[in-house]
C-alpha positions in Angstrom: -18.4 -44.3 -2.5 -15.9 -46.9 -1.0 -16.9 -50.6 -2.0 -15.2 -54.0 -0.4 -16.1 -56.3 -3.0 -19.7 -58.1 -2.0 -20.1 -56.9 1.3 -19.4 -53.8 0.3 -21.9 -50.6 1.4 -24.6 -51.7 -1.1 -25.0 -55.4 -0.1 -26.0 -57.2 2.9 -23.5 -60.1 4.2 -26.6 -61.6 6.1 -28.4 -65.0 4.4 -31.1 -65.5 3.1 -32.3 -67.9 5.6 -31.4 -65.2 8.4 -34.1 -62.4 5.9 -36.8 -64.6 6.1 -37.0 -64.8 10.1 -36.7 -61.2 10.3 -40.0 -60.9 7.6 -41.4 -63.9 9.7 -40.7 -61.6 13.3 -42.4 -58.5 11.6 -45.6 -60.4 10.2 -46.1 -62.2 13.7 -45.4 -58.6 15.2 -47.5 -56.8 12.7 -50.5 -58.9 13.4 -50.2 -58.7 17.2 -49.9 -54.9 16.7 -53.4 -54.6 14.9 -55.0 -56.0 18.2 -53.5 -53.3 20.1 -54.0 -50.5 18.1 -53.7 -47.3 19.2 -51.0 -48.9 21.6 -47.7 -45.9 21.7 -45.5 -48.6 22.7 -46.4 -51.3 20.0 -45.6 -48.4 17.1 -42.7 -47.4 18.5 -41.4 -51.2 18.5 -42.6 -51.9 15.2 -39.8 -49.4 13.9 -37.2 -51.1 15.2 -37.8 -54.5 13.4 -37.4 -52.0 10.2 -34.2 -54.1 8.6 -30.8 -52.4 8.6 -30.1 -53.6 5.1 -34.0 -52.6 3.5 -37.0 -54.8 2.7 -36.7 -58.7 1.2 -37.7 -59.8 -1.9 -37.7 -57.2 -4.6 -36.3 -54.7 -2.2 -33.4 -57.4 -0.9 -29.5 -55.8 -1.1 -30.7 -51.8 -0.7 -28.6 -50.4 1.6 -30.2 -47.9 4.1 -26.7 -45.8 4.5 -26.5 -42.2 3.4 -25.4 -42.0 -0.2 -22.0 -39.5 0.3 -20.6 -38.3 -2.6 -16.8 -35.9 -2.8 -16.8 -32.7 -2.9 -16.1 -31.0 -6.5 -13.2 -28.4 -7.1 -12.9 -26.3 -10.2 -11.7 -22.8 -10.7 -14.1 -20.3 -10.2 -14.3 -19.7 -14.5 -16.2 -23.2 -14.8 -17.7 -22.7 -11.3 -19.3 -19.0 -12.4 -21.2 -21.3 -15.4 -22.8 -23.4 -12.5 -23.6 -20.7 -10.5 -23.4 -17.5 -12.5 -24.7 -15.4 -9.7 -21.5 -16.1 -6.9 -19.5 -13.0 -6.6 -16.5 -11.7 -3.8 -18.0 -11.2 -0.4 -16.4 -7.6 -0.8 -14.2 -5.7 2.3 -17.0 -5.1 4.5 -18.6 -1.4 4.9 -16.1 0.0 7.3 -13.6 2.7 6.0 -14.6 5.2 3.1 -16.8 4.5 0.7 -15.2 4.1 -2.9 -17.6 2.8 -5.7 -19.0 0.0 -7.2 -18.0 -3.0 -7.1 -18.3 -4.2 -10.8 -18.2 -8.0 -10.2 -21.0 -8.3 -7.6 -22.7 -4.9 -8.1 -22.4 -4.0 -4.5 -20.7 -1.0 -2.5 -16.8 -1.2 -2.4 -15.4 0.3 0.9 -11.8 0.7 1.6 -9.9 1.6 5.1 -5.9 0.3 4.8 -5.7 0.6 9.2 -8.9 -1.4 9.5 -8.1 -4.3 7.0 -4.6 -3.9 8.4 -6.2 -5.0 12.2 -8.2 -7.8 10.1 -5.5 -9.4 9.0 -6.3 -8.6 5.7 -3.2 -6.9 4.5 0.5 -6.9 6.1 1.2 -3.4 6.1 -1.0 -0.1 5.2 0.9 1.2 1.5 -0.3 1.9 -1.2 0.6 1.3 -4.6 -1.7 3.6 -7.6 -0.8 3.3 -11.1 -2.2 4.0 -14.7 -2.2 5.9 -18.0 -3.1 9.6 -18.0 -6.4 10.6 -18.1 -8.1 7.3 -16.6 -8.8 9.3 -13.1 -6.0 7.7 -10.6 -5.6 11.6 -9.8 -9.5 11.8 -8.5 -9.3 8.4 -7.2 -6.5 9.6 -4.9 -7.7 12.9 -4.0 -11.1 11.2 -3.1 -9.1 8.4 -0.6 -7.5 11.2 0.9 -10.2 14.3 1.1 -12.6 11.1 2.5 -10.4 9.7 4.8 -10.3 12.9 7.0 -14.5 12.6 8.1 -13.0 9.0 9.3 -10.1 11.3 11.1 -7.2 10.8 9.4 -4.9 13.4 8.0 -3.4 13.8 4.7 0.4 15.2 4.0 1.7 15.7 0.2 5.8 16.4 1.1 5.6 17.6 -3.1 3.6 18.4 -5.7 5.5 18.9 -8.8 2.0 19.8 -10.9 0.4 21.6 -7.8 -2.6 19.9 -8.1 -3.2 19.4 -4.6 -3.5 22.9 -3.0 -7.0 23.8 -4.2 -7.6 20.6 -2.5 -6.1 21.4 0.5 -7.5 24.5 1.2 -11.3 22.9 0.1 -10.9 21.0 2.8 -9.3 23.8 5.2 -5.9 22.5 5.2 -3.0 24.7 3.7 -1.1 24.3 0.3 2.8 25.8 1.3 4.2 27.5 -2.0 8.0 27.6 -2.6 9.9 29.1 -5.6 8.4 31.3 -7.6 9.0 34.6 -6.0 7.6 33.0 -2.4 9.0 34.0 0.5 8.8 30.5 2.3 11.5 28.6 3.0 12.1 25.6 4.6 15.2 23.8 6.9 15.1 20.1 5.9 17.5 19.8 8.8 15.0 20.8 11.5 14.6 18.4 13.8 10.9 18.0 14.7 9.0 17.3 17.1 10.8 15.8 19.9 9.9 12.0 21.0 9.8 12.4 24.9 10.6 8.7 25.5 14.0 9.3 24.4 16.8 10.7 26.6 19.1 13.6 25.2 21.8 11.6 24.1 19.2 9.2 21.9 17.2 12.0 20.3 20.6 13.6 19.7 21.7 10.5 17.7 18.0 10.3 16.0 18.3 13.6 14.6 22.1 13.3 13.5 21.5 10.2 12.1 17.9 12.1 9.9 20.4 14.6 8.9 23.4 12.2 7.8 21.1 10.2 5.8 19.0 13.2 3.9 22.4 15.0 2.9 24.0 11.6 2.0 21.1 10.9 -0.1 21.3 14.4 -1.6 24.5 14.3 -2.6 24.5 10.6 -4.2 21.8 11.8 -6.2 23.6 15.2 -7.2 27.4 12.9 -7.9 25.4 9.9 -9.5 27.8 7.5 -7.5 27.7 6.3 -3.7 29.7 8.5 -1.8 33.3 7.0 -0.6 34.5 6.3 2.9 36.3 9.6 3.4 33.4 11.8 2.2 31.5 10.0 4.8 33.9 10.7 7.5 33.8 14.6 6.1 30.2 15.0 6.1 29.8 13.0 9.8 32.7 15.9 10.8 30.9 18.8 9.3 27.1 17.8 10.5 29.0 17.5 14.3 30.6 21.2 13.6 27.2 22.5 12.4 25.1 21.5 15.2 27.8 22.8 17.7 27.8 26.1 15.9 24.4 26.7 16.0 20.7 25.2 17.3 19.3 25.4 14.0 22.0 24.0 12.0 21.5 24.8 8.3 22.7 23.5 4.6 24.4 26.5 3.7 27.0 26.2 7.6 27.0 22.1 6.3 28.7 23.5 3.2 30.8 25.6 4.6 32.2 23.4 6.9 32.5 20.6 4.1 35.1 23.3 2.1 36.6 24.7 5.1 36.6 22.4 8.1 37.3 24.2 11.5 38.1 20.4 13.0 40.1 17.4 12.3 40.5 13.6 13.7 43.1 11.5 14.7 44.1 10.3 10.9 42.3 13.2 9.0 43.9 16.5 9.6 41.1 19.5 8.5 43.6 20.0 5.5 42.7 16.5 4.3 39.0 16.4 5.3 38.5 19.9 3.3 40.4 17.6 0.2 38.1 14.5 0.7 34.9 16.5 1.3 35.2 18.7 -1.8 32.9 16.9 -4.5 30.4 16.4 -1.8 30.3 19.8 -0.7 29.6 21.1 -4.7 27.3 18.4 -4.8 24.7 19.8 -2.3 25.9 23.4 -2.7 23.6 23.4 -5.9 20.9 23.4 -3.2 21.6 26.6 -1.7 22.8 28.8 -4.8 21.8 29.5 -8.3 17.9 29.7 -9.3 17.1 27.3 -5.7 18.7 29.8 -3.6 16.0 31.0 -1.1 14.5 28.0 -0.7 16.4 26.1 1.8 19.5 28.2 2.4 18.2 29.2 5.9 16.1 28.7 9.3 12.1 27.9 8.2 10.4 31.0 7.6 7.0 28.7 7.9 5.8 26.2 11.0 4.4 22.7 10.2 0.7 22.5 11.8 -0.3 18.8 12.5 -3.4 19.6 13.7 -4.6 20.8 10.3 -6.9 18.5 8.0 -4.4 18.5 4.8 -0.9 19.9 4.4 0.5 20.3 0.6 4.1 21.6 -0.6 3.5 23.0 -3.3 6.5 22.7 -5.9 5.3 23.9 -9.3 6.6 27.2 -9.5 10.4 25.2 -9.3 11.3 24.3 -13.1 14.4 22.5 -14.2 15.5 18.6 -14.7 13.8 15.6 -13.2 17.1 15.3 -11.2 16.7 18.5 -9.6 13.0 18.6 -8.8 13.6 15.0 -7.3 16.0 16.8 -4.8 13.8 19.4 -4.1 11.1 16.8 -3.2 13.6 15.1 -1.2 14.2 18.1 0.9 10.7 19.3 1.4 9.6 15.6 2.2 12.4 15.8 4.7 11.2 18.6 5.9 7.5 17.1 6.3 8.7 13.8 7.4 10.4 15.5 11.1 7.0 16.9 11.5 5.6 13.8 11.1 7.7 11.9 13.0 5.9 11.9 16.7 4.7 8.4 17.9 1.3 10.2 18.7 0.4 11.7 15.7 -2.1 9.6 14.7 -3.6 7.9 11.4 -1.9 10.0 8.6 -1.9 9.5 4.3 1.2 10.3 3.5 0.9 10.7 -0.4 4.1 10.9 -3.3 2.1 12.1 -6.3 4.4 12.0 -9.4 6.5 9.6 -7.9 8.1 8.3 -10.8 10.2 11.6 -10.4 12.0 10.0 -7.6 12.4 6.6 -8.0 14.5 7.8 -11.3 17.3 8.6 -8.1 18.6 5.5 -6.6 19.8 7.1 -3.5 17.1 8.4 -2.9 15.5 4.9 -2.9 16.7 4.0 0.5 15.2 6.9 2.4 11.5 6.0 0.8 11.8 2.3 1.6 12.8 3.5 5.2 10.3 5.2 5.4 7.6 2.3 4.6 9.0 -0.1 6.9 8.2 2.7 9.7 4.9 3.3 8.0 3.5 0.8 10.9 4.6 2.2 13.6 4.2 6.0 12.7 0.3 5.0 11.9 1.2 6.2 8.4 0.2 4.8 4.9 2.3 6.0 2.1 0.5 6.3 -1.5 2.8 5.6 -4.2 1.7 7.3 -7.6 2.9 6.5 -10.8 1.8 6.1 -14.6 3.0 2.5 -15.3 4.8 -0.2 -13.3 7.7 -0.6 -16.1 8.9 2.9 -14.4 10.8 0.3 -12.1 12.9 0.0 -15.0 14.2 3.1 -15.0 15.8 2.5 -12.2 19.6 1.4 -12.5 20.9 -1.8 -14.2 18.9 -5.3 -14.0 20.9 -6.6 -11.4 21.6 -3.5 -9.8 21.1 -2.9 -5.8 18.9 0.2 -6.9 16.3 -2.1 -8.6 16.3 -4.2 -6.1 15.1 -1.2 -3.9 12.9 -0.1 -6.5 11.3 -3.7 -6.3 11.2 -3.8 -2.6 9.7 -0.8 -2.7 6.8 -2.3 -4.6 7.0 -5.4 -2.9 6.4 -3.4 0.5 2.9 -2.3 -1.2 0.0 -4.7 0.2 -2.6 -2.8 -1.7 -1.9 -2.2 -5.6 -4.4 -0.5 -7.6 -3.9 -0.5 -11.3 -6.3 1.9 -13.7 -5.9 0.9 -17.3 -2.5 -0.1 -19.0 -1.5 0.3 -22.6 -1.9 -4.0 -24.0 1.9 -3.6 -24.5 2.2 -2.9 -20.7 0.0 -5.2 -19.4 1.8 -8.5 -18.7 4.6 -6.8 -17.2 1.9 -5.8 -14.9 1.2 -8.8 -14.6 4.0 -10.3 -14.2 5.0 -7.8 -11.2 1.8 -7.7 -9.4 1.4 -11.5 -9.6 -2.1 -11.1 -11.5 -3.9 -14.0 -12.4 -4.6 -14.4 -16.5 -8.2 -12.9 -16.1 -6.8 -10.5 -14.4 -4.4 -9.5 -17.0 -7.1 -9.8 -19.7 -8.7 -6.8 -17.9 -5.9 -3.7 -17.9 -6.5 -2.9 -21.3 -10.1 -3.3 -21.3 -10.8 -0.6 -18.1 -12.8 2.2 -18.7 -12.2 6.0 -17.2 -12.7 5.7 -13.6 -12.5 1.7 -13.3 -9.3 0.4 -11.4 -8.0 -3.5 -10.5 -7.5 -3.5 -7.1 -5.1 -6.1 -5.8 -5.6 -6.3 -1.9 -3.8 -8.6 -0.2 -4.4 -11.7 -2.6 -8.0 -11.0 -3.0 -8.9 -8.8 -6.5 -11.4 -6.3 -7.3 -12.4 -4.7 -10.6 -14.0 -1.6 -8.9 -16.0 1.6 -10.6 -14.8 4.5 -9.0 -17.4 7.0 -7.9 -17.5 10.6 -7.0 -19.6 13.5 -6.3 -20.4 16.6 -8.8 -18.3 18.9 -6.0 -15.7 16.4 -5.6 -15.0 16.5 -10.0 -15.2 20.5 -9.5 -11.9 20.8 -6.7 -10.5 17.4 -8.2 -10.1 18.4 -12.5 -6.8 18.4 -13.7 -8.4 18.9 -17.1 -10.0 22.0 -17.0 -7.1 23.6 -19.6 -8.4 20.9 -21.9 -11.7 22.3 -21.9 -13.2 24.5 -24.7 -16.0 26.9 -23.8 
């Protein structure tokens, strides 16, 4: 309340001489009023001699102004002990239905496109992380299996564990199996669906400009080193050779063409392009011989349906180091992601289960993080699963441009959802996610099934719930079990 000394709110600056001919107004008015009674007019002039400042005598100085007091901040841990029974508003019912939500007891829904048209989030990605066995497997396997009454579709370009084709084929999708004896094979250089706002020469550059980046990427990973300025100039000359020689160019003609180049340019005779092009032609000539061969040494023996509820590449017949299965993921994602490429595809979950397994690559960094900043305009929202957040630190040197990537990747997550953490992991969570200290406190503390959801800056501690069919096509477990 403001005060101004003695004529401040509580005190009148009348006199007292000015008082007692407003009490001698009111008597003289008062008794003229009891001769009329019953008179409207008299009453309603009888409340207007009602002082400003109150009633004289023992009433004198009480101000009739409205008492107005600040408003009180505090953080909501000493607001909850004033009003223990406030809880989050929650996301709203739209999108699929996940759980519980264990701070307010209501229904948790979750929908990345809708909260993405609210304003809610900034893009649609997903980041899911925790320790084995708390059920971020079922958690995503319920998003995705959910998400397809609301009429999305769900893609998996590789399952190392092939977990996901039971699922796929529950919901009458199709799990793809490579290795193993399978016939299928794939051509990560087809060039999908063609976008039919573009003129030749633009989906010509589109596509050469897929294929430069996935056999870049591929050899990077397979040299450990960024490729040089004359290897680039090698591989540009050898994609433009394969795609003259044939209409479904192929790794194996790439490779050929990297060791025995049938055309030079001005500075770079094919003597000296077959010189600077060697490594890189070894590099990804791995892919098409040894114990891969089969797999993507030819034309695709298989087509990519995007009409179908749930596609899955299955990958875990293919055994050997995280290297190699992180290129093989890389090709069969490329594969997937041409497919996926048309503007008028729709609303698709485009899931990287075991991801960890790739962000160990740095170049193949680059092509995921390309691939979230189009998630927007593809309609797509990539879910990101790994075991813990320090994986990031796997990736390169502290300072180096592949953790930066690795970061960016994260950073380019609006929604991060976090089942339990070892207590030794749990403020580097915090520290990466930007959680608050009651956050923190509650990694180590979650129970099977229970997850922090970070979405946008709002937080949920959220009880995951599914049905008795759902744990029957969802349980990666069932070795575990004794009879």
């Amino acid at each position: 309340m403001k005060s101004s000394g003695a004529a401040g709110g509580f005190y009148s600056p009348q006199g007292t001489k000015q008082r007692r001919g407003r009490r001698s107004e009111k008597s003289t008015h008062a008794r003229s009023g009891r001769k009329a009674a019953g008179s409207s007019v008299a009453d309603g002039d009888a409340t207007s001699f009602l002082p400003a400042d109150g009633e004289g005598g023992p009433e004198a100085g009480r101000s009739y102004r409205r008492l107005s007091l600040p408003g009180h901040r505090a953080t909501s841990d000493v607001v909850a002990g004033a009003y223990p029974f406030l809880a989050e508003g929650g996301l709203g019912s739209e999108g699929v239905y996940v759980g519980q939500d264990a701070w307010s007891g209501g229904g948790f829904c979750f929908d990345p496109w809708v909260l993405y048209r609210q304003g809610v989030i900034t893009n649609p990605n997903c980041l899911l992380a925790g320790v084995v066995g708390k059920g971020k497997s079922c958690l995503a396997k319920s998003l995705a299996t959910r998400s397809i009454a609301f009429g999305r579709r769900v893609y998996v370009p590789g399952d190392p564990k092939g977990e996901w084709s039971v699922v796929a084929r529950a919901v009458g999708g199709v799990a793809i199996e490579l290795g193993g004896g399978s016939t299928n094979r794939l051509n990560p250089l087809d060039p999908g669906p063609r976008d039919e706002t573009l003129t030749d020469g633009q989906w010509a550059a589109v596509v050469t400009n897929r294929r430069r980046a996935l056999v870049g990427s591929l050899a990077q990973s397979s040299l450990g080193r960024p490729l040089a300025s004359v290897e680039h100039t090698a591989l540009d000359v050898a994609l433009a050779g394969a795609a003259r020689a044939a209409s479904e160019p192929t790794l194996p003609l790439v490779v050929d063409l990297l060791l025995e180049p049938s055309d030079g340019l001005p500075g770079a005779t094919p003597a000296e392009l077959a010189r600077d092009g060697r490594d890189l032609a070894h590099a990804v000539r791995r892919l098409v011989s040894g114990d891969l061969s089969g797999l993507f040494d030819g034309p695709s023996t298989i087509n990519f349906d995007p009409s179908l509820p749930m596609v899955s590449l299955d990958l875990s017949q293919i055994q050997g180091s995280d290297q190699l299965i992180a290129m093989v993921m890389t090709c069969a994602s490329a594969w997937m992601e041409a497919a996926l490429a048309s503007p008028d595809g729709g609303q698709r979950w485009v899931i990287y289960d075991e991801a960890w397994r790739l962000m160990r690559q740095p170049a193949l960094l680059a092509r995921m993080q390309s691939q979230w900043k189009l998630s927007r305009g593809l309609g797509i929202a990539n879910l990101l699963i790994v075991h813990r957040i320090s994986d990031l630190d796997a990736v390169g040197d502290a300072s180096s441009e592949a953790r930066a990537l690795a970061r960016g990747l994260l950073g380019d997550c609006s929604t991060k959802i976090v089942y339990q953490q070892e207590v030794s992991e749990a403020p580097r969570a915090a520290l990466e996610l930007g959680l608050s200290g009651a956050e923190r406190a509650q990694l180590p503390d979650l129970q099977r099934g229970e997850g922090l959801w970070r979405v946008g800056q709002r937080a949920f501690v959220v009880r995951h719930v599914a049905t008795a069919d759902e744990l029957t096509v969802f349980d990666t477990n069932s070795r575990m079990h004794v009879d």
